[in-house]
MIFI-121003 format. One record per atom (N, C-alpha, C): residue in three letters; y, x, z. Coordinates in steps of 0.001 Angstrom, whole numbers, plus 500000, padded with zeros to 6 digits. Last residue first. Example, Ala and Ser with C-alpha at 12.3 -4.5 7.8 and 13.67 -1.06 7.14 Angstrom:
BEGIN
SER497750512850507080 SER498940513670507140 SER500030512900507870 ALA494310513190507800 ALA495500512300507800 ALA496700513200507800 
***
This chain:
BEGIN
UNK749566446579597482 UNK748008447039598599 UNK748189446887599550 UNK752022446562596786 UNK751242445566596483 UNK749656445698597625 UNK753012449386597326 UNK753376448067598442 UNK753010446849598174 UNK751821450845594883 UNK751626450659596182 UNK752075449595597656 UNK753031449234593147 UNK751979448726592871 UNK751554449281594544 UNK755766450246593209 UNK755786449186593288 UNK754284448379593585 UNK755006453303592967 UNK756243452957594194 UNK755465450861594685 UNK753996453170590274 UNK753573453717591181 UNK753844453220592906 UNK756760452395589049 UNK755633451111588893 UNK754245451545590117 UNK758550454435589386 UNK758807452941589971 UNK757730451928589838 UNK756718456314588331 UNK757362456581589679 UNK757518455120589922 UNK756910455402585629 UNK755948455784586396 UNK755766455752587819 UNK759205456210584972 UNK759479454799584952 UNK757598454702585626 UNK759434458849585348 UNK760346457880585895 UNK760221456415586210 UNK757768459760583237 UNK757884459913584437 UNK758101459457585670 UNK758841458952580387 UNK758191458146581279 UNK757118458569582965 UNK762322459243580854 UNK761644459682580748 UNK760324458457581258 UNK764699457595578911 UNK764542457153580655 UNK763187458084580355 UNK766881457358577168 UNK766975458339577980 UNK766309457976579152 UNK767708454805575575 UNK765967455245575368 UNK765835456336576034 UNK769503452023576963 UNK768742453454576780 UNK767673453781576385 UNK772083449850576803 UNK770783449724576537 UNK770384451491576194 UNK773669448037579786 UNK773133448790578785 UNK771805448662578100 UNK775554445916582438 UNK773582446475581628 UNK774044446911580196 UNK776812444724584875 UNK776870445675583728 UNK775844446518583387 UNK775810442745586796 UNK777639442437585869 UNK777326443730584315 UNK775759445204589118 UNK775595443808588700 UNK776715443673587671 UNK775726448689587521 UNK775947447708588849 UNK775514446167587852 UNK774356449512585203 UNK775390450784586185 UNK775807449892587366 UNK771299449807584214 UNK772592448643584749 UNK773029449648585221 UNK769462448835580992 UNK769174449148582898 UNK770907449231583339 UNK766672448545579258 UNK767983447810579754 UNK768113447916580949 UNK764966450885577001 UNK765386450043578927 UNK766669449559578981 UNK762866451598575309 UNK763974451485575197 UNK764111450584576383 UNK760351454209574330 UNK761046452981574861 UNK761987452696574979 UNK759963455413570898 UNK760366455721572148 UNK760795454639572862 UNK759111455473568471 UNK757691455613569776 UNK758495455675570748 UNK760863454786566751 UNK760244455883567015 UNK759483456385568121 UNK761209452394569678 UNK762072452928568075 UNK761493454351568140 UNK760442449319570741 UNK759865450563571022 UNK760892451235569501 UNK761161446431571901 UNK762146447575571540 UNK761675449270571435 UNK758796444944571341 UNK759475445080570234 UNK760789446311570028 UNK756195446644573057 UNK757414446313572931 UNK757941446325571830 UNK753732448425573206 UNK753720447638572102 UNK755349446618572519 UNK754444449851575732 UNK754359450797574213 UNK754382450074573186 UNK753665448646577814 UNK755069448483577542 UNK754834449280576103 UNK750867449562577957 UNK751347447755577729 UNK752983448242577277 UNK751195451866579561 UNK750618451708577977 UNK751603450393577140 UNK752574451139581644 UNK753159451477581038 UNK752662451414579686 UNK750357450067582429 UNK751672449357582851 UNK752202449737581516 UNK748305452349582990 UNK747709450778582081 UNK749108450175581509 UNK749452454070584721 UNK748967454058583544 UNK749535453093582461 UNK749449452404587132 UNK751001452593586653 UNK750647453378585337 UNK746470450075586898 UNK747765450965587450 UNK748411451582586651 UNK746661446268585948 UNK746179447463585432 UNK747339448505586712 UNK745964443780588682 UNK746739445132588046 UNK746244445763587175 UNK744409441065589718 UNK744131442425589312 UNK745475443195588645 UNK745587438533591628 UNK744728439060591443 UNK745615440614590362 UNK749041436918591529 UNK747737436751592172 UNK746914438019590980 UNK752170438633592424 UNK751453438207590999 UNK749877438829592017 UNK753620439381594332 UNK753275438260594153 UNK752731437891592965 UNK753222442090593991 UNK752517441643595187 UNK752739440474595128 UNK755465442916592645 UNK753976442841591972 UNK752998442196592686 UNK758655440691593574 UNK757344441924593908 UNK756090441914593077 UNK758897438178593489 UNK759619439581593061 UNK759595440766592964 UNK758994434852592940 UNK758305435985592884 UNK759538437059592610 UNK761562432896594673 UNK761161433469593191 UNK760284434234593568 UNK763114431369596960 UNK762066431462596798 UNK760840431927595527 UNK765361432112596646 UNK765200430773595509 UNK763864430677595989 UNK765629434514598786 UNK765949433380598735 UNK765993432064598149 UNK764796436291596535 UNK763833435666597532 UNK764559433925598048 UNK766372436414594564 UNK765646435984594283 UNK764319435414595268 UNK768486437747596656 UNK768877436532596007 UNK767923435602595648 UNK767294440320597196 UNK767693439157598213 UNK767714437905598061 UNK766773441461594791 UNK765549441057595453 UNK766220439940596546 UNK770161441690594160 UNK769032441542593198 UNK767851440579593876 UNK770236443628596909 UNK771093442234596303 UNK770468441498595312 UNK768612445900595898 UNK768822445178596858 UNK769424443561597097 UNK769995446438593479 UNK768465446377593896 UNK768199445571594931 UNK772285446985595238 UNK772519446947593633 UNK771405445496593968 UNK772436449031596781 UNK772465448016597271 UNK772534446737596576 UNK771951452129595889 UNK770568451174596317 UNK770940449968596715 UNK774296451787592431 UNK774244452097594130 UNK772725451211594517 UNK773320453283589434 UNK773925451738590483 UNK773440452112591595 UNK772000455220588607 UNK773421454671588031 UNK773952453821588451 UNK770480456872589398 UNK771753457121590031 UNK772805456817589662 UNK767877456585589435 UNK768191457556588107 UNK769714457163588452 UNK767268454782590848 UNK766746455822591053 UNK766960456923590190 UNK768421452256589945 UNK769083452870591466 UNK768500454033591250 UNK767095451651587777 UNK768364452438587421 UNK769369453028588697 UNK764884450844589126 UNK764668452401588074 UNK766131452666587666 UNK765773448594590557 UNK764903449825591184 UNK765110451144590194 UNK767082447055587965 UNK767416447542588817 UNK767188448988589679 UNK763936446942586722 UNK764759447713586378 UNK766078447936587063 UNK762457445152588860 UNK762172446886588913 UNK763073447555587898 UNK764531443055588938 UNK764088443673589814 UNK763393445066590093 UNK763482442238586136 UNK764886442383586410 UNK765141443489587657 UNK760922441514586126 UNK761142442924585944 UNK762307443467585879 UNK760783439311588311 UNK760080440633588355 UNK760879442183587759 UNK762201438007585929 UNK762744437936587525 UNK761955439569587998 UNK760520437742584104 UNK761748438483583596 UNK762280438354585515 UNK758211436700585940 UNK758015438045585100 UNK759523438423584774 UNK759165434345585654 UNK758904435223586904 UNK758702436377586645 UNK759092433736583249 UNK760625433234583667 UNK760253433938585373 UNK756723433426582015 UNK757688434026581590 UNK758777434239582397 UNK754208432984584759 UNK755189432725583740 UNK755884433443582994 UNK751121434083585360 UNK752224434850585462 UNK753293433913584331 UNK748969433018585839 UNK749078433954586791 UNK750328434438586713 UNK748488431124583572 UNK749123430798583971 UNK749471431807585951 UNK748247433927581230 UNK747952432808581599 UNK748829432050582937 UNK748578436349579521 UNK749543435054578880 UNK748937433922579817 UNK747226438234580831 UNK746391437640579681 UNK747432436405579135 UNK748369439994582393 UNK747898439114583147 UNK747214437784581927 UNK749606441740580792 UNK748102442486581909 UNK747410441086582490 UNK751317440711579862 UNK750144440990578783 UNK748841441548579590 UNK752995440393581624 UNK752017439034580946 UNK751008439556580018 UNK754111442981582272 UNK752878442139583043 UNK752497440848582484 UNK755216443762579770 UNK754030444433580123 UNK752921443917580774 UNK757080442220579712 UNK755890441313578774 UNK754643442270578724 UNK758482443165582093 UNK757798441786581805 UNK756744441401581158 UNK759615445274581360 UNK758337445202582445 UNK757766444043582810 UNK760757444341579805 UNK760328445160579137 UNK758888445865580131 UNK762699442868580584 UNK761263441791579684 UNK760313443336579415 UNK765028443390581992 UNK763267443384582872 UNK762106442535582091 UNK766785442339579552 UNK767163443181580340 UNK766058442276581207 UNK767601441254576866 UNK766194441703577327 UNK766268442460578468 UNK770222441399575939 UNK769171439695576597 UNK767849439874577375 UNK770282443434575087 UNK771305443179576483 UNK770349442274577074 UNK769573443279572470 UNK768657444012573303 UNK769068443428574863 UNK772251442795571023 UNK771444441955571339 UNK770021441899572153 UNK773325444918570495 UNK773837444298571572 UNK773151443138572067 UNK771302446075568172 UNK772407446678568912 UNK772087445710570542 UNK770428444043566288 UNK770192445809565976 UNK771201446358566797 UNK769279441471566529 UNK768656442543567804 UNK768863444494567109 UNK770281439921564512 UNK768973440372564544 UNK768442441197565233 UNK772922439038565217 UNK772006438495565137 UNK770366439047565300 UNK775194440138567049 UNK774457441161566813 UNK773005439980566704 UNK777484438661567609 UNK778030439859567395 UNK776535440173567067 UNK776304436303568241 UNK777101436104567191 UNK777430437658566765 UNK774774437074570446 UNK774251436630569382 UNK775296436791567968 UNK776839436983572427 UNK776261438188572222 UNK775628437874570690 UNK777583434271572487 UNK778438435907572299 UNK778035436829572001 UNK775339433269573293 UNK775532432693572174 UNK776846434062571635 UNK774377433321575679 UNK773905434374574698 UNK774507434084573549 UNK777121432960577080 UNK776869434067577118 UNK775895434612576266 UNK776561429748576338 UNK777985430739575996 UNK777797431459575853 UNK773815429491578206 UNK774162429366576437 UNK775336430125576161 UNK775475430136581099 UNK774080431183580058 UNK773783430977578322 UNK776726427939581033 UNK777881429149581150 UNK776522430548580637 UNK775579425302580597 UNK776116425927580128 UNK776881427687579684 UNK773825426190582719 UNK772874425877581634 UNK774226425804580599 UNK775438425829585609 UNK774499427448585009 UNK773878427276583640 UNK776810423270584797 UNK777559424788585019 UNK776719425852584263 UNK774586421728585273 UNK775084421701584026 UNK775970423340583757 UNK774261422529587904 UNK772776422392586787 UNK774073422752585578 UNK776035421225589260 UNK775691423003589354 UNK774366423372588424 UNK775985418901589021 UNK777198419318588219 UNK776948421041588289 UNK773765418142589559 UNK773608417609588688 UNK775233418789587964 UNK770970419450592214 UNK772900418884591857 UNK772925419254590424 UNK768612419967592763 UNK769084418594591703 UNK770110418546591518 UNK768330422102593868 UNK767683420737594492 UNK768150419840593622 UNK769118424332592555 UNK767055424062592130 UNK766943423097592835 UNK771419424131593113 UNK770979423972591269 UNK769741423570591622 UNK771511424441595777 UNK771839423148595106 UNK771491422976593954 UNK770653427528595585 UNK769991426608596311 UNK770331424775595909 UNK772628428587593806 UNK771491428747593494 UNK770541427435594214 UNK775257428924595096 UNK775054427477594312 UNK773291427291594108 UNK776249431316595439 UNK776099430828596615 UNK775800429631595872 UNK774755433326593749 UNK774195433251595152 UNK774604432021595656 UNK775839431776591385 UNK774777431502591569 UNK774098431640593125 UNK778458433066591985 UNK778466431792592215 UNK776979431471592345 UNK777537435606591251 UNK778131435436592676 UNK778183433933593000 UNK777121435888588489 UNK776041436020590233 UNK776534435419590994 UNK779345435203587521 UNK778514433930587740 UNK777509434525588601 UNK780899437682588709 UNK780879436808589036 UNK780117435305588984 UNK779438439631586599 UNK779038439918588042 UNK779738438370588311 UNK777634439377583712 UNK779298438722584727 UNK778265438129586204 UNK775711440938582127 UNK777432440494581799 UNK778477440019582598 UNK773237440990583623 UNK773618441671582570 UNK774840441953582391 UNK773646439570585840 UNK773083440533585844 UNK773159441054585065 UNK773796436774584375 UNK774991437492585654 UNK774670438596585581 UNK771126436359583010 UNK772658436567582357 UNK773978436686583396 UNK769114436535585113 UNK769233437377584079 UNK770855437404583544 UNK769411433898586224 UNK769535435167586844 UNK769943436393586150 UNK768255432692584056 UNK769677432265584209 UNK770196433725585704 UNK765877433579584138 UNK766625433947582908 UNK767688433846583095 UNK765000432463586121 UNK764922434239586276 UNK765294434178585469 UNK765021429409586279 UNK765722430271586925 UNK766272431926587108 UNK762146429189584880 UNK763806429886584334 UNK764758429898584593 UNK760493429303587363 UNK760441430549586411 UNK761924430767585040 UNK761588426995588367 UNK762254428269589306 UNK762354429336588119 UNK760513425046587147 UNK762033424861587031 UNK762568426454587839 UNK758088425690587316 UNK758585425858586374 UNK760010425779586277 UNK757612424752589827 UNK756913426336589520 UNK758184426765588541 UNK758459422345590593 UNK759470423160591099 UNK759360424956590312 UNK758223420629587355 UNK757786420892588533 UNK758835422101588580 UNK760563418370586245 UNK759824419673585831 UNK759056420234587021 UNK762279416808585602 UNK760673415986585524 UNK760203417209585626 UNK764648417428585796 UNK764648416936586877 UNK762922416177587146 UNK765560418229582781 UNK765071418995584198 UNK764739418763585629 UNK766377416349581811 UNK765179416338581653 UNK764586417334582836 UNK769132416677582241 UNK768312415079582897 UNK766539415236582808 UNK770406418263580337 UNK769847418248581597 UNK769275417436582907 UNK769570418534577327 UNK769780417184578220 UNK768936417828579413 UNK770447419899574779 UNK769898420430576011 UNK770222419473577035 UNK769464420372571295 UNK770349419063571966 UNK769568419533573644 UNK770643422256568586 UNK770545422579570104 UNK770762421431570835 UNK770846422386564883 UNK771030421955566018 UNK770485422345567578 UNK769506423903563159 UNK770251423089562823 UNK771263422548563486 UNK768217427248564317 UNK768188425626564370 UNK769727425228563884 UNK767524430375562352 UNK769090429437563228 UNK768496427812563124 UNK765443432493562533 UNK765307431003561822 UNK766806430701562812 UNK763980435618561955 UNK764811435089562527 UNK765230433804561772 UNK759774435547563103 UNK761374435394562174 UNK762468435136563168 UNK756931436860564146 UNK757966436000564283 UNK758840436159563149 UNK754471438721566448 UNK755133437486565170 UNK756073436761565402 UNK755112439647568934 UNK755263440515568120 UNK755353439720566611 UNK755347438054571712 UNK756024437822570555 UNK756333439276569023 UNK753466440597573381 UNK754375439616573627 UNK755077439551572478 UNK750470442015571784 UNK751846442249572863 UNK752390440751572554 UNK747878441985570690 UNK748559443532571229 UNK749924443813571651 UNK747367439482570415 UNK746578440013571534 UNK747402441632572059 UNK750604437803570125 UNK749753438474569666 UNK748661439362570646 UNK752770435047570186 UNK752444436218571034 UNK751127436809570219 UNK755735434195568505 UNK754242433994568580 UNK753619435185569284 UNK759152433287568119 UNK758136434703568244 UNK756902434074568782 UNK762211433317566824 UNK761419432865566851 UNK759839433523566958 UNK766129432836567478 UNK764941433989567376 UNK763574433159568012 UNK768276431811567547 UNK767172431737566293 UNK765663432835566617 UNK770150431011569422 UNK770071432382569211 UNK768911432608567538 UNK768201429238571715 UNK769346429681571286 UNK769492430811570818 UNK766249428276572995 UNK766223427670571971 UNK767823427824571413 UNK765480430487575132 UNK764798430349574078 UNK765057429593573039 UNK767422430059576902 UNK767322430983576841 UNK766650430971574948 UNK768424427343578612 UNK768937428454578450 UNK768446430067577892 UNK766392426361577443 UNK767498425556577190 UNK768796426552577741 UNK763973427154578087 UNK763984426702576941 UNK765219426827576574 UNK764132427498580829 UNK763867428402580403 UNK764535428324578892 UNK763934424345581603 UNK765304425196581717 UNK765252426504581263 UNK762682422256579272 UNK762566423138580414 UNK763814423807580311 UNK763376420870576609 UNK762627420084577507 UNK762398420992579162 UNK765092421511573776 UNK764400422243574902 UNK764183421466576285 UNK765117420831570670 UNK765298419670571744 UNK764424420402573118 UNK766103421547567676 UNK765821421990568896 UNK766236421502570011 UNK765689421684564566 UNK766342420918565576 UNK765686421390566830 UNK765386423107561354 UNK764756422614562567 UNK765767422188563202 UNK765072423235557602 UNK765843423279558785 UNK765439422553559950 UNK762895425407556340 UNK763172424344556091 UNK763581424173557609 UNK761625427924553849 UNK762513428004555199 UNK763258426065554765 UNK759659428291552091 UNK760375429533552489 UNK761574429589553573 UNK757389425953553271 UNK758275426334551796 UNK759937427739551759 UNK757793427696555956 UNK757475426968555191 UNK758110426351554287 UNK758818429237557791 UNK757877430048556669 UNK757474428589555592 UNK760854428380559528 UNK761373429593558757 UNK760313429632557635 UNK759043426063560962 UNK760055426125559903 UNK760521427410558876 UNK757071428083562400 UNK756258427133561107 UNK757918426760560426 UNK759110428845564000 UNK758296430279562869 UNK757894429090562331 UNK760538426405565491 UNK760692427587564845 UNK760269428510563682 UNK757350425742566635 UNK758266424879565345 UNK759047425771564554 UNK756968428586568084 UNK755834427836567011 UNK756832426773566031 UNK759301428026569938 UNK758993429251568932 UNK758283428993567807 UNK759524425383570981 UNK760584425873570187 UNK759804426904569041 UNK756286425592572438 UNK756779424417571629 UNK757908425148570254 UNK757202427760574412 UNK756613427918573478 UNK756070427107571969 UNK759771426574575966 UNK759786427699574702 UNK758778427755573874 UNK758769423246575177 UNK759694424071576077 UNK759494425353575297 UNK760399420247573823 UNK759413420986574528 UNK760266422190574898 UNK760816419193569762 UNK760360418841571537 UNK759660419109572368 UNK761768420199567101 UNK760896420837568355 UNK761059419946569407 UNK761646418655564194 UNK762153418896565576 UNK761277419338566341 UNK762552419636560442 UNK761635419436561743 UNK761918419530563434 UNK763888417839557953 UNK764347418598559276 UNK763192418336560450 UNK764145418502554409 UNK763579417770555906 UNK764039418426556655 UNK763982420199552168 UNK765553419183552335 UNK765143418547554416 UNK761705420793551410 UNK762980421820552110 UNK764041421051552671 UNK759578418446553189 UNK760368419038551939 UNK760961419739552276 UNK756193417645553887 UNK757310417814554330 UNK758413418658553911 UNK753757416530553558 UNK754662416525552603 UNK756034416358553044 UNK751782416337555433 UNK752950415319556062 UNK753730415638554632 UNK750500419144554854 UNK749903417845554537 UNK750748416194554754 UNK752088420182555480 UNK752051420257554403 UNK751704419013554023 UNK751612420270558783 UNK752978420312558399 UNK753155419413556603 UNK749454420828558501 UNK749828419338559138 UNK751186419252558494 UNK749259423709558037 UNK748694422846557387 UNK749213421210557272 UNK751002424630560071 UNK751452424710558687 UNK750674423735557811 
***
């Protein structure tokens, strides 16, 4: 903000983000707050970015007591997503938002899973026309949802479907590089599956299919691939308490009646969701 000011930079200006989410978010929130809101551009440099984060306005700064708890809602000016750039990304990073683009079959359309199973492997070697496909057809999808429910008071939660055991484990794992964003929503895609096979709303082959897929990209998917310490199924859950979807102290889960179809509940006891992090941390040992 300072740099910003000090550049005598006007309402009328347009600031650009170049980079990847956390780049977007920071330009993002410094636009929305300065001089009370001055219009950005958004140039997402990672595939995480470009399908996920630099669409939609939503702008968030992480905080010691949780994942993007600062923030605004800011609409960029613009979205320029040159999938040419994805091709300078290491493999770590080009996989971790792979778990977002995973994410939007899994929520809304069982069939782009289905293409992803069988394309997944050509997208992460470079094919150029199965890149563009999945980086379009995930903008569309949040961009629908978005339009029906800007500020996350409904349908817009959908997007968050395994952040919720996600930004539990980045927050156990200190925001460092032990744990991306984009493995973590893979991760926790994967135990919410698990918790909605176990509360008997999607068949065990659901879950299953889910973990298959993501092995096969070669993705983390297990707690057992996140290097060193755990808090246990305690600690886990604490962490999930500072969630933005917490409402009246109560959590809130995006969890699935099959592929293709995710909800949003605060009916999940934390018993339950105990059980699956219990379940999960033991086959980590």
């Amino acid at each position: 903000m300072e740099w910003l000011l000090s550049e005598k930079v006007e309402r009328n200006d347009v600031v650009i983000a170049l980079g990847g989410g956390v780049i977007g978010d920071l330009v993002g929130f410094a636009a929305s707050i300065l001089r009370r809101g001055v219009r950005f551009v958004q140039v997402p440099t990672s595939l995480l970015a470009q399908v996920d984060s630099s669409v939609g306005g939503k702008t968030g700064i992480n905080a010691p007591h949780g994942k993007n708890l600062i923030g605004a809602f800011h609409q960029p000016s613009l979205v320029l997503a040159d999938i040419d750039v994805l091709s300078t990304l290491k493999k770590r990073d080009f996989l971790a938002g792979y778990g977002e683009v995973v994410k939007y079959g899994l929520l809304g359309d069982a069939a782009f899973f289905e293409w992803l199973e069988e394309h997944g492997s050509k997208l992460a070697a470079g094919d150029e026309a199965a890149r563009l496909k999945a980086v379009r057809r995930s903008v569309e999808m949040k961009a629908e949802i978005v339009v029906r429910d800007e500020t996350e008071q409904g349908d817009r939660a959908l997007l968050n479907l395994g952040h919720t055991f996600c930004h539990a484990l980045e927050a156990a794992t200190g925001y460092s590089g032990r744990l991306l964003h984009g493995e973590g929503v893979a991760v926790g895609c994967a135990l919410a599956f698990e918790l909605s096979s176990r509360l008997g709303l999607c068949p065990q082959e659901d879950p299953s299919r889910v973990r298959a897929h993501l092995k096969d990209m070669n993705m983390m998917v297990d707690l057992g691939d996140i290097e060193g310490d755990l808090p246990d199924a305690h600690g886990l859950l604490s962490l999930m308490g500072q969630d933005k979807k917490v409402i009246d102290g109560k959590l809130r889960f995006i969890l699935a009646r099959g592929i293709g179809d995710a909800f949003v509940t605060a009916d999940v006891e934390p018993a339950q969701v105990l059980d699956v992090l219990e379940s999960a941390l033991s086959a980590r040992a």
